[in-house]
C-alpha positions in Angstrom: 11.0 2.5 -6.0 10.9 2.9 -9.6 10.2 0.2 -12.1 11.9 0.7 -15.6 10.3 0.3 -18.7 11.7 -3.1 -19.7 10.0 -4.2 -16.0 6.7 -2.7 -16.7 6.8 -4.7 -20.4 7.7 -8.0 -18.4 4.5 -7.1 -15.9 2.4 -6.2 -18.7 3.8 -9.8 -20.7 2.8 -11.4 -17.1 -0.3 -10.4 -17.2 -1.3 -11.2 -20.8 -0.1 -14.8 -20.3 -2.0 -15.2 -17.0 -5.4 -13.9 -18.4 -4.8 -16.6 -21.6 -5.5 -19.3 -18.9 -8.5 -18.0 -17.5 -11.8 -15.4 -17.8 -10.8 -13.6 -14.6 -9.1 -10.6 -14.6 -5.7 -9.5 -13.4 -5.4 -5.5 -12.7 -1.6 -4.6 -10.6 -0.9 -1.2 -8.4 2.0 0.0 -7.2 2.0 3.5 -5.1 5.2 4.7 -3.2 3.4 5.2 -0.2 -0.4 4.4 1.0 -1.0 8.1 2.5 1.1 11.2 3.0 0.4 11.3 6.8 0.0 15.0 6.7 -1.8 15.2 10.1 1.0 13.2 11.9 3.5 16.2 12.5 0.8 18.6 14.2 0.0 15.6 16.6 3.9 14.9 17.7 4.0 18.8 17.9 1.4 19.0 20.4 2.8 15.9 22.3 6.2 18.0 22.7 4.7 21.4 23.2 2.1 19.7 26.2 5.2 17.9 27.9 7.7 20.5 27.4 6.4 23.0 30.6 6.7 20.5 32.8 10.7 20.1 33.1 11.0 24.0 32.4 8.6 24.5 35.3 10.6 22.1 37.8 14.6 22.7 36.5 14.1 26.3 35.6 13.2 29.3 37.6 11.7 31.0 34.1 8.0 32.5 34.4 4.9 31.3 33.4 4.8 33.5 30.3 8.6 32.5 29.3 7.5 28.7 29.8 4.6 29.7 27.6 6.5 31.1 24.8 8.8 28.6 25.0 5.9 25.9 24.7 4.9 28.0 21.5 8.0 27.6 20.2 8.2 23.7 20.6 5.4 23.5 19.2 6.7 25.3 16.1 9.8 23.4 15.8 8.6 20.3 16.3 5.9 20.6 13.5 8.6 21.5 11.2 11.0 18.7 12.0 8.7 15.8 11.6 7.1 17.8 9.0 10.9 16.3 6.7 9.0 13.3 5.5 11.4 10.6 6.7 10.7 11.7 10.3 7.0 11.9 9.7 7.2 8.2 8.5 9.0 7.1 11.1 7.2 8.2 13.7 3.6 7.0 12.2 2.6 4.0 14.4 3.0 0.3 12.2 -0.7 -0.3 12.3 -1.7 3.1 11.3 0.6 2.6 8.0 -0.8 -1.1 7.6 -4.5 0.5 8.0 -3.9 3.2 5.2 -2.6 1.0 3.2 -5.6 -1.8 3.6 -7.4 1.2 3.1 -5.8 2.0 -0.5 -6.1 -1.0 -1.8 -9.4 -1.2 -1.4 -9.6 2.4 -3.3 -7.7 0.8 -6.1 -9.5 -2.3 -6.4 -12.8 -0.2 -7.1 -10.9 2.7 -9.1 -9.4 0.1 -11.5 -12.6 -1.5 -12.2 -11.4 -4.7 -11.2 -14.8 -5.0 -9.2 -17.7 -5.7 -11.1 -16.4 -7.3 -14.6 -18.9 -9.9 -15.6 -17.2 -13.2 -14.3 -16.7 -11.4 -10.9 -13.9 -12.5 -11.0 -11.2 -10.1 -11.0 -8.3 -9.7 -8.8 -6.1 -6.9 -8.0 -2.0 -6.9 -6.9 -1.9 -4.3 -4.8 1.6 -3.1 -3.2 2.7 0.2 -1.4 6.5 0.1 -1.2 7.3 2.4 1.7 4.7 0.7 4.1 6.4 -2.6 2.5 2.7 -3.8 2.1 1.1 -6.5 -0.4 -2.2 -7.6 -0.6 -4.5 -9.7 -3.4 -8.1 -8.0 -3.4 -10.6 -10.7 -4.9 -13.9 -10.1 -6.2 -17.0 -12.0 -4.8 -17.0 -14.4 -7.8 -14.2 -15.7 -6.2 -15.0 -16.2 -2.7 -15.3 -19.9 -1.7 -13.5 -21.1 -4.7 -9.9 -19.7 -3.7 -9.1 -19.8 0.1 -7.6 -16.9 1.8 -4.8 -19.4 2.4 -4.2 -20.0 -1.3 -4.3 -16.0 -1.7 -1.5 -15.5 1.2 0.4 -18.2 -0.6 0.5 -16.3 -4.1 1.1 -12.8 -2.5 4.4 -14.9 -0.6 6.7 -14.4 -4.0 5.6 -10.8 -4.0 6.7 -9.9 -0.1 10.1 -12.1 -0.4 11.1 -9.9 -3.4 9.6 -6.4 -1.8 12.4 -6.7 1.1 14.9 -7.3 -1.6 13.6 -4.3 -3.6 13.1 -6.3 -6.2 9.4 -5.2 -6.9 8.8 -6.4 -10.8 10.0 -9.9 -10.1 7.6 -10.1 -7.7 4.7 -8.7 -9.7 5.4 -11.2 -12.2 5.7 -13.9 -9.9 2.7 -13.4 -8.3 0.5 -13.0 -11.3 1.9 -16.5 -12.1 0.5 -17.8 -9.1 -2.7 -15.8 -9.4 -2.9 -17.8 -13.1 -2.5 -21.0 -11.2 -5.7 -20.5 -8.9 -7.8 -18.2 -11.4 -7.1 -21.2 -14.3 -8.9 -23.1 -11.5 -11.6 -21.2 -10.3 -12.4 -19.3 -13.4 -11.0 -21.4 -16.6 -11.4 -19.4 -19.9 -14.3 -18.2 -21.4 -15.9 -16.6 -23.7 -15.9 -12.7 -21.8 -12.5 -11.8 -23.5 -10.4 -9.3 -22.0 -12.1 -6.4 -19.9 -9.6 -5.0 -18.2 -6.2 -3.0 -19.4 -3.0 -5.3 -19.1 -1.6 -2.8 -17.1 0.1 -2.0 -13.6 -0.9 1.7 -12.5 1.4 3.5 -10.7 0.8 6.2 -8.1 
């Protein structure tokens, strides 16, 4: 997914207008994909090469050091054919995808510096495209003023437009909402902007 300049300007423009309403913070990330999943083609390659004897063994009459090779040689193959990334993808498991990328947000919310301004209260956009994931990270400044609820509410624009590829729109929609609780739970003051007007991309 790739986001042209005019729809980074509009994100950025987003942004600035949100923060106007409020001393939180606003900090966006968008990676193609939460993990490489490097260490899922050895583990289907072992799957194949450990159940591949067993129908040699029964429909073949080949010898115990043919079925061996052969195993070998599944094993081989196999690595290399889910190595081809949309095979690797497809065959990580949903929850491990959703986990990595719960797991990356969290990275970004701390790499960005969106945890720990002075109000506490900073929020990050977090998406990862391929995993079709969306989450709003809140700092504890936040907690008990903005319900999870309201928080799954804003993120809805954000993962409506993310299965219409529409990605941008849905940043900028979302940072509107965002606006609409933070206005609330952390009206302006006199901090002034810590935080880049930015969306990072990875």
């Amino acid at each position: 997914m790739r986001l042209t300049t005019q729809d980074l300007d509009h994100i950025v423009e987003a942004i600035g207008r949100a923060e106007r309403r409020t001393s939180g913070e606003i900090v966006c990330a968008l990676t193609r994909r939460a993990s490489d999943y490097a260490y899922v083609p050895p583990l289907w390659a072992a799957f194949f090469a450990l159940v591949s004897p067993w129908p040699l063994a029964v429909l073949t009459q080949l010898s115990a050091k043919e079925i061996y090779a052969t195993q070998i040689l599944v094993f081989i193959l196999s690595a290399i054919l889910v190595s081809w990334p949309p095979i690797r993808f497809a065959l990580t498991p949903r929850l491990v995808k959703k986990r990595r990328a719960e797991r990356a947000a969290i990275e970004q919310f701390f790499l960005r510096g969106v945890a720990g301004t002075r109000g506490r209260a900073g929020v990050l956009i977090f998406v990862a495209f391929a995993e079709r994931y969306a989450r709003i990270v809140a700092d504890e400044g936040l907690t008990g003023k903005v319900s999870d609820a309201e928080w799954q509410a804003a993120l809805a624009p954000m993962l409506n437009c993310l299965g219409q590829r529409r990605c941008a729109e849905g940043f900028v929609l979302t940072i509107e909402e965002c606006a609409r609780l933070l206005a609330r739970a952390a009206p302006p003051g006199a901090e002034g902007d810590e935080l880049p007007n930015r969306i990072y991309l990875s």
